[in-house]
LUMZA-701741 format. One line per field, with one value per atom (N, C-alpha, C): residue in one letter; atom name; z, y, x. Coordinates in pm, 1 decimal. Example, Ala and Ser with C-alpha at 12.3 -4.5 7.8 and 13.67 -1.06 7.14 Angstrom:
<atoms>
kolti a_a_a_s_s_s
rofi N_CA_C_N_CA_C
w 780.0_780.0_780.0_708.0_714.0_787.0
v -569.0_-450.0_-330.0_-225.0_-106.0_3.0
u 1319.0_1230.0_1320.0_1285.0_1367.0_1290.0
</atoms>
This chain:
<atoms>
kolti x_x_x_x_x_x_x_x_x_x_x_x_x_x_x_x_x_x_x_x_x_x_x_x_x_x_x_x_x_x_x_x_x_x_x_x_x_x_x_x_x_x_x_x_x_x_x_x_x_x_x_x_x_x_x_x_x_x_x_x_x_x_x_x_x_x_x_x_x_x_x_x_x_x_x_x_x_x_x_x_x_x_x_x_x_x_x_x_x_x_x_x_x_x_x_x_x_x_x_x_x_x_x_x_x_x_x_x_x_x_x_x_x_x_x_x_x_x_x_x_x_x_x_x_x_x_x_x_x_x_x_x_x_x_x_x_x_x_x_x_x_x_x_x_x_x_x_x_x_x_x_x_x_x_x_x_x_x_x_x_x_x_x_x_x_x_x_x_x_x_x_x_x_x_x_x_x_x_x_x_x_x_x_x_x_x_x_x_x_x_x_x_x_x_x_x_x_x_x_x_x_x_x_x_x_x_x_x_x_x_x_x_x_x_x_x_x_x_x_x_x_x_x_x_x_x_x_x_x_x_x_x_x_x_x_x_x_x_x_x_x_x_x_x_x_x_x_x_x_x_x_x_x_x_x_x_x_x_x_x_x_x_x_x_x_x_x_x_x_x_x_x_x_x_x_x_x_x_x_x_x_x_x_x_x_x_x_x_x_x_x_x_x_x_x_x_x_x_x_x_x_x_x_x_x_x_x_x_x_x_x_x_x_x_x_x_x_x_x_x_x_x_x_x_x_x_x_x_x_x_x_x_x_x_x_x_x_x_x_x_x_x_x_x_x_x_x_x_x_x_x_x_x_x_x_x_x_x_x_x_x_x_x_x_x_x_x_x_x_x_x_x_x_x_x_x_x_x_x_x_x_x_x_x_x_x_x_x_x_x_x_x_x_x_x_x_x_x_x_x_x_x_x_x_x_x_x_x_x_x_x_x_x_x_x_x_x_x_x_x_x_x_x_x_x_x
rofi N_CA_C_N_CA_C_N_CA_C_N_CA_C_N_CA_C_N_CA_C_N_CA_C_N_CA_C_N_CA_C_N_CA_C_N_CA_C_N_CA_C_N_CA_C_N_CA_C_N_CA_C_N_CA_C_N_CA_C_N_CA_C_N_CA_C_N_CA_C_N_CA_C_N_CA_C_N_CA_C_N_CA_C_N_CA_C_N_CA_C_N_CA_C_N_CA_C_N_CA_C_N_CA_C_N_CA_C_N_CA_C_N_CA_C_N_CA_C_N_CA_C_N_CA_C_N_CA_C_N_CA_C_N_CA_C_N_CA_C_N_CA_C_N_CA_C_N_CA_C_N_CA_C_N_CA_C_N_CA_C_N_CA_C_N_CA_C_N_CA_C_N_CA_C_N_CA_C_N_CA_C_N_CA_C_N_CA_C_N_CA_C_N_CA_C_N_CA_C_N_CA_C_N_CA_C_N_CA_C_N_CA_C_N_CA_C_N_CA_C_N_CA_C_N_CA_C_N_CA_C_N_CA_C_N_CA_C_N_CA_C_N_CA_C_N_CA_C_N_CA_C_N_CA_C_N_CA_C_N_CA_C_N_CA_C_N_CA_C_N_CA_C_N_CA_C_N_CA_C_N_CA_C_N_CA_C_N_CA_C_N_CA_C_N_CA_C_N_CA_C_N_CA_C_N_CA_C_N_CA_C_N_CA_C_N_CA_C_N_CA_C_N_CA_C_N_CA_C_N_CA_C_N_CA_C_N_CA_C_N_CA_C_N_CA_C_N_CA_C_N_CA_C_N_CA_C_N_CA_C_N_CA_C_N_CA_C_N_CA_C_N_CA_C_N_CA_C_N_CA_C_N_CA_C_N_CA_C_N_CA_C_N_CA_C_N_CA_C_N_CA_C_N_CA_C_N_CA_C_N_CA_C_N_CA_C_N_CA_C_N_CA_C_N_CA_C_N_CA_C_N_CA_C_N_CA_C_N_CA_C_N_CA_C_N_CA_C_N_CA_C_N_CA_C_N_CA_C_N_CA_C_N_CA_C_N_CA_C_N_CA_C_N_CA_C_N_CA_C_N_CA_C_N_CA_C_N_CA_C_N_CA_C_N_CA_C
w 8193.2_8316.0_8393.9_8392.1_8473.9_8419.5_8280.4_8182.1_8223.7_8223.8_8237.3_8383.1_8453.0_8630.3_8633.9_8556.0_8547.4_8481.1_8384.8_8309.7_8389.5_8455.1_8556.5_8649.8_8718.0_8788.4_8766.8_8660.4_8604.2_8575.4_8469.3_8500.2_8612.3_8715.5_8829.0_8874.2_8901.9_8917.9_8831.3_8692.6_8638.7_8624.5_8655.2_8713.9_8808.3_8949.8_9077.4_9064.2_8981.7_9025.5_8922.6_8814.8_8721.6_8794.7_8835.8_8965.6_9083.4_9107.4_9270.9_9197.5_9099.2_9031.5_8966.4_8915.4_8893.0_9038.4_9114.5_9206.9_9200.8_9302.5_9313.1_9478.9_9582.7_9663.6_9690.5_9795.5_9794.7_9827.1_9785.1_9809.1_9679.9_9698.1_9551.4_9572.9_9514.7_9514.4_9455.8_9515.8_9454.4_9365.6_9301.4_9183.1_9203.2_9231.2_9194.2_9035.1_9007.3_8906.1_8836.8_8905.6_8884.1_8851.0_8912.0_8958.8_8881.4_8869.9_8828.6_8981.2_9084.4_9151.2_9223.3_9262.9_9396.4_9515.7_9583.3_9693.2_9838.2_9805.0_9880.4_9934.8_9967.9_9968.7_10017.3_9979.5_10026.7_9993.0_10098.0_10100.7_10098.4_9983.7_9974.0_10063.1_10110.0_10199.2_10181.6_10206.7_10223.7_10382.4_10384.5_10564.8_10503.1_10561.9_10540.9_10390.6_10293.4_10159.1_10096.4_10155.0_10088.5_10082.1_10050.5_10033.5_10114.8_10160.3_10217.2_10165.2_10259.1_10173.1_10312.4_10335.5_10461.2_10393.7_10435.3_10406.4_10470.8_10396.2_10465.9_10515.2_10405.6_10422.0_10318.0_10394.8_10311.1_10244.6_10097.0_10029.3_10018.2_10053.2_9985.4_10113.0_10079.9_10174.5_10263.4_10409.6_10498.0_10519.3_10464.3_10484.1_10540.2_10590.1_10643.4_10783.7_10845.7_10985.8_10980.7_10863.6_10840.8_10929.0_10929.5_11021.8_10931.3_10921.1_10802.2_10889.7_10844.7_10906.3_10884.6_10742.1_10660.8_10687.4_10790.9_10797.3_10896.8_10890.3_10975.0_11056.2_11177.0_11250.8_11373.0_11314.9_11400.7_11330.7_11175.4_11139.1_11199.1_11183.5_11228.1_11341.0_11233.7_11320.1_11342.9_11291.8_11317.4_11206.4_11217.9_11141.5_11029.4_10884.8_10745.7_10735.9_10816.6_10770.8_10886.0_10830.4_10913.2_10884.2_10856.3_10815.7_10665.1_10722.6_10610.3_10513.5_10435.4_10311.0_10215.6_10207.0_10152.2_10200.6_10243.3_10353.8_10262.9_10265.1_10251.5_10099.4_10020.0_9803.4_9821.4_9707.6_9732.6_9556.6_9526.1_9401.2_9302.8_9174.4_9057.5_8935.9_8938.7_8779.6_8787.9_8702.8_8728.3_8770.9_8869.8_8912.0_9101.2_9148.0_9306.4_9310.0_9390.4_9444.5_9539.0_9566.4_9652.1_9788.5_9740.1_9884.2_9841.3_9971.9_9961.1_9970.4_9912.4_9913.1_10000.0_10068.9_10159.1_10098.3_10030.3_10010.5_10115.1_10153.3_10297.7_10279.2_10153.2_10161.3_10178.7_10092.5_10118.0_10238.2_10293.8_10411.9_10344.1_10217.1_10096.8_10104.8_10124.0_10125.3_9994.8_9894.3_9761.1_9706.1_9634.7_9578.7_9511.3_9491.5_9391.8_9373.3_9232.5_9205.0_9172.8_9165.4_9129.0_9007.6_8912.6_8839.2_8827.9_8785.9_8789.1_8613.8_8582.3_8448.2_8372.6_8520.6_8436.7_8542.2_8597.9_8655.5_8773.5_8707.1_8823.9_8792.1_8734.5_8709.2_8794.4_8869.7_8917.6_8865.6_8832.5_8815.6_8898.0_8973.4_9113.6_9067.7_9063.9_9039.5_9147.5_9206.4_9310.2_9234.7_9293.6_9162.0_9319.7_9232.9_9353.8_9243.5_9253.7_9156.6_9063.2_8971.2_8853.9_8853.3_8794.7_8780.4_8701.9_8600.8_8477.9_8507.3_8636.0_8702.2_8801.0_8820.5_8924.0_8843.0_8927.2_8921.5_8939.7_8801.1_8802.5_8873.7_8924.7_8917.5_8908.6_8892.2_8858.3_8944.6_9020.3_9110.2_9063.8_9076.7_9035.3_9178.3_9073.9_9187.9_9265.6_9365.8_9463.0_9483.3
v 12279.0_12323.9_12205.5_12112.0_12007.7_11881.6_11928.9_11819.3_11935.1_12072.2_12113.4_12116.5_12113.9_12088.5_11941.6_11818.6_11734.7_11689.1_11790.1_11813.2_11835.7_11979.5_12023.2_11953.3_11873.1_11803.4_11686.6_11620.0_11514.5_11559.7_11710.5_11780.5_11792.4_11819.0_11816.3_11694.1_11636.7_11513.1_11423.8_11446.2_11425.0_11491.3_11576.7_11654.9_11653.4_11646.2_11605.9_11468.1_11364.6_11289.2_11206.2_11302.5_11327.8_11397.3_11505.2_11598.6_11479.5_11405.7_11305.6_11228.6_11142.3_11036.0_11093.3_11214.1_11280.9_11389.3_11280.2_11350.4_11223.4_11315.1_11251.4_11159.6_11188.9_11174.9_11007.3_10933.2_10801.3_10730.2_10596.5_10478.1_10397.5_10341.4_10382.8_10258.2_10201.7_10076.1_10086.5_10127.7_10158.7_10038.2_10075.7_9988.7_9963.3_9893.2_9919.1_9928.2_10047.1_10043.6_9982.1_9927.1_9825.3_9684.0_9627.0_9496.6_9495.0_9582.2_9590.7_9500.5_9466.3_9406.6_9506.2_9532.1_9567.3_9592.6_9708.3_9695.3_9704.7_9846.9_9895.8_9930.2_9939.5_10106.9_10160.2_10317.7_10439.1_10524.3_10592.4_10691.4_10832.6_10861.6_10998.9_11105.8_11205.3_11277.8_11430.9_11467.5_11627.6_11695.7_11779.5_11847.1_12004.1_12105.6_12239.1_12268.9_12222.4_12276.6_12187.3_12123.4_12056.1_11906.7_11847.1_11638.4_11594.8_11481.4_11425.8_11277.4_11202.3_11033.8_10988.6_10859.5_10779.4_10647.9_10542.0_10418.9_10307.5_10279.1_10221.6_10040.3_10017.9_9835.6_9832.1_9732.0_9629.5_9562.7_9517.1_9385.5_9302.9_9313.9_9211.5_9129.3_8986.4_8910.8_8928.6_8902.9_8943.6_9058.1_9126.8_9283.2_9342.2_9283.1_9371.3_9451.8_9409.0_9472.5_9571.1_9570.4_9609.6_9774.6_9780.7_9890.0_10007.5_10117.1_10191.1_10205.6_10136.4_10135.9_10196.5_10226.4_10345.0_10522.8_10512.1_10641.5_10751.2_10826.1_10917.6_11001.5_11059.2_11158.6_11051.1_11121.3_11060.7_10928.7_10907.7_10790.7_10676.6_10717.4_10592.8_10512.6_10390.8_10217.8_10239.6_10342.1_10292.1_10205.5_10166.8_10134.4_10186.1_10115.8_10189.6_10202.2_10058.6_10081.3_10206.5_10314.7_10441.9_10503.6_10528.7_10632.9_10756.3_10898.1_10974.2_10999.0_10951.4_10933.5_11078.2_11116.1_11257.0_11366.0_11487.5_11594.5_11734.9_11763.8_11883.5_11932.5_11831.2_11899.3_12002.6_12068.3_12181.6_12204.4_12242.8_12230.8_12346.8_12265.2_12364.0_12341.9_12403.0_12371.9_12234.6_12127.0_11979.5_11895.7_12007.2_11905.0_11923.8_11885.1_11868.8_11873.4_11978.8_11979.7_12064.1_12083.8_12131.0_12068.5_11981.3_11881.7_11755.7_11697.3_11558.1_11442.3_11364.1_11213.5_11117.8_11051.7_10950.8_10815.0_10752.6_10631.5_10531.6_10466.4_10399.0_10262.1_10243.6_10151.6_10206.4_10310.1_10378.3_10475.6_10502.6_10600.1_10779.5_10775.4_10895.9_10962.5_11098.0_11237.5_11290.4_11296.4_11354.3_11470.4_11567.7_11650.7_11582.9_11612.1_11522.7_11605.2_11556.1_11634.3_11464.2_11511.4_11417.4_11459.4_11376.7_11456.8_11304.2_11356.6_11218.3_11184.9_11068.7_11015.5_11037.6_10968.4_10930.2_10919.5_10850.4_10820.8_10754.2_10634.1_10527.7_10500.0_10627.5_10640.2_10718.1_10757.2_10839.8_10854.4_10936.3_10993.5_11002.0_10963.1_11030.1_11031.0_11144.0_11145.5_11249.7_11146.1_11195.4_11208.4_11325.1_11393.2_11454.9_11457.5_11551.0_11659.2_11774.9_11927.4_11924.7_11882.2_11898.7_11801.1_11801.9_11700.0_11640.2_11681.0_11561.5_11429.3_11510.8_11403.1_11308.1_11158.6_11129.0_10980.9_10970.3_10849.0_10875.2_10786.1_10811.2_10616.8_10631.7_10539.2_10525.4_10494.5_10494.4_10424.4_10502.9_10382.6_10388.2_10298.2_10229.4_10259.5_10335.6_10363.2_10228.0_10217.9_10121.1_10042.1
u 5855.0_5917.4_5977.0_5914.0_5903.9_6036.5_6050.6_6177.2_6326.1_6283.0_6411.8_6435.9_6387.4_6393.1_6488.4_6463.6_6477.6_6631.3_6605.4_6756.3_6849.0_6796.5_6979.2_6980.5_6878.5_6924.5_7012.0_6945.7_7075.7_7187.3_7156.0_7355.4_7434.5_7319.4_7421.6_7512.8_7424.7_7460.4_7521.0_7569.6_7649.6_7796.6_7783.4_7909.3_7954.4_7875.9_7919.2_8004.2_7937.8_7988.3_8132.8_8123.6_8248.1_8317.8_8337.6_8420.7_8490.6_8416.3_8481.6_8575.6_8522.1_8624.9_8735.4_8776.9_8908.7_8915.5_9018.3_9078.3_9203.8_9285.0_9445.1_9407.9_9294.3_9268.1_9157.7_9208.7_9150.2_9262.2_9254.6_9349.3_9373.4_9521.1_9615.5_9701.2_9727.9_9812.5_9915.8_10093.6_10198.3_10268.8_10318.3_10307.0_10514.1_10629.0_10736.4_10759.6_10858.9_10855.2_10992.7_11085.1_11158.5_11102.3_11049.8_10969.8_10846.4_10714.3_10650.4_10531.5_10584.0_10542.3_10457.8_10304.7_10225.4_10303.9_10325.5_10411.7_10329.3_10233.4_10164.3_10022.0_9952.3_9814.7_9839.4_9850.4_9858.3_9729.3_9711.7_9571.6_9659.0_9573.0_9640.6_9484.8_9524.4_9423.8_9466.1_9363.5_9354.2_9346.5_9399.3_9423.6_9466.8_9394.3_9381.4_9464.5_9396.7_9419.6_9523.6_9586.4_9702.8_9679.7_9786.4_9775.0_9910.2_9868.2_9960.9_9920.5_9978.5_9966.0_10077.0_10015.1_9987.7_10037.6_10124.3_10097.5_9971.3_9880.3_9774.0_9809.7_9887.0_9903.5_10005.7_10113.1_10239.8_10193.0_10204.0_10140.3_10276.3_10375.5_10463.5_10502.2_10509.6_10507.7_10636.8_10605.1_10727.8_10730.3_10712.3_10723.6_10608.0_10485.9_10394.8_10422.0_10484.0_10543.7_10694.2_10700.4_10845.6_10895.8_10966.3_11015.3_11115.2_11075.5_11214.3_11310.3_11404.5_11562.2_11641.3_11621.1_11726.2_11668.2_11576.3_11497.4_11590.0_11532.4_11640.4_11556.3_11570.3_11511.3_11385.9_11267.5_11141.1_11111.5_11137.3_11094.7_11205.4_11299.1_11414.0_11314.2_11325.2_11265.0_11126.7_11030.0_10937.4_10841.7_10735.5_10672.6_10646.9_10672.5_10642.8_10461.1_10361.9_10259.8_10186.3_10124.5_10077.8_10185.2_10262.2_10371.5_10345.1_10339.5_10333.7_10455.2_10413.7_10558.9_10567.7_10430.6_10429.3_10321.1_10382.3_10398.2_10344.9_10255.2_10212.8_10184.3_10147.5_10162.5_10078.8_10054.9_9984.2_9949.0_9803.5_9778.3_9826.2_9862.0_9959.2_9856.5_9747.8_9717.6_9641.6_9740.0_9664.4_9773.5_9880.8_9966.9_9988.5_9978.5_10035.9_10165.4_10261.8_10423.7_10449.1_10552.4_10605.6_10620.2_10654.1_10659.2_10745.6_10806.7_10890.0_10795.0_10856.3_10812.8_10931.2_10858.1_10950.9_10995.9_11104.3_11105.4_11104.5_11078.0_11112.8_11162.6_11193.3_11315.2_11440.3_11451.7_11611.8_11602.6_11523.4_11510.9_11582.5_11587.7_11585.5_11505.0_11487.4_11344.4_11377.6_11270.6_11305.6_11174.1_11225.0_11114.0_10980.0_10868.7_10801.1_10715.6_10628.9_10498.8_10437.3_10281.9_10178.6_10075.8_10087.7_9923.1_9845.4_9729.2_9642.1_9656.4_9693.6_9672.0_9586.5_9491.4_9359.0_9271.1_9165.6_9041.6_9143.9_9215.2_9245.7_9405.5_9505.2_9599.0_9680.6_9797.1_9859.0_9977.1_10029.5_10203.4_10262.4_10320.9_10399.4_10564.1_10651.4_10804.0_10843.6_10922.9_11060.6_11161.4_11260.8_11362.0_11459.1_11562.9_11681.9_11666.9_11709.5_11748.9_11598.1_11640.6_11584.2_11471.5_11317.8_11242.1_11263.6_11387.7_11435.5_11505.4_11582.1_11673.4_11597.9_11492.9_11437.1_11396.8_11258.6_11246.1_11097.8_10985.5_10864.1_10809.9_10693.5_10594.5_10466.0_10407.0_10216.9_10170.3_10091.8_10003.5_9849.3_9791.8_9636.5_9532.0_9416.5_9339.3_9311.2_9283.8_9238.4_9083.4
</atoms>
């Protein structure tokens, strides 16, 4: 009685804690995928059922204070770091979409979906029309 008490408890707890480490949710280090250079951290978060994603910190030198210039509306000139770059995904299966992604170098709003790679992998592709037509990058769990 006392080994299988013992058992599900370790199942549980082996599943609980296999369940936390595959999520799309945490802090994520954007990767350029031109450059191959570290750009960012972004925290991706949850708020009534959906994801959004926050810039947490600039890594590239000079640029930590940077301001989106090319932004348009409420973002125009403000600060990129604290800025939500992506607005509302909503879960598909094992993919997150329906929502824009903010570039804030080009001050560009584009469609995107997210799936998780892997453990400490992300997919993220912004696309105009078609998701064939866009632009993928991988960011590294944090």
């Amino acid at each position: 009685m006392f080994k299988q008490l013992l058992f599900r408890i370790a199942f549980l707890l082996l599943f609980t804690l296999t369940c936390n480490s595959q999520s799309i949710f945490g802090e994520w280090k954007t990767i350029d995928d031109e450059t191959g250079n570290t750009k960012s951290i972004v925290e991706i978060y949850e708020q009534d059922g959906k994801a959004y994603a926050k810039v947490k910190a600039l890594l590239e030198k000079g640029k930590k204070d940077k301001l989106c210039e090319n932004c348009k509306g409420l973002n125009k000139n403000k600060p990129i770091k604290g800025m939500v770059i992506i607005n509302g995904l909503t879960k598909d299966g094992n993919e997150w979409n329906g929502a824009k992604i903010l570039d804030p170098k080009t001050g560009k709003e584009y469609k995107c979906y997210i799936t998780l790679e892997s453990d400490n992998k992300l997919k993220v592709r912004g696309y105009l029309g078609f998701a064939l037509i866009g632009r993928t990058q991988y960011w590294i769990k944090n």
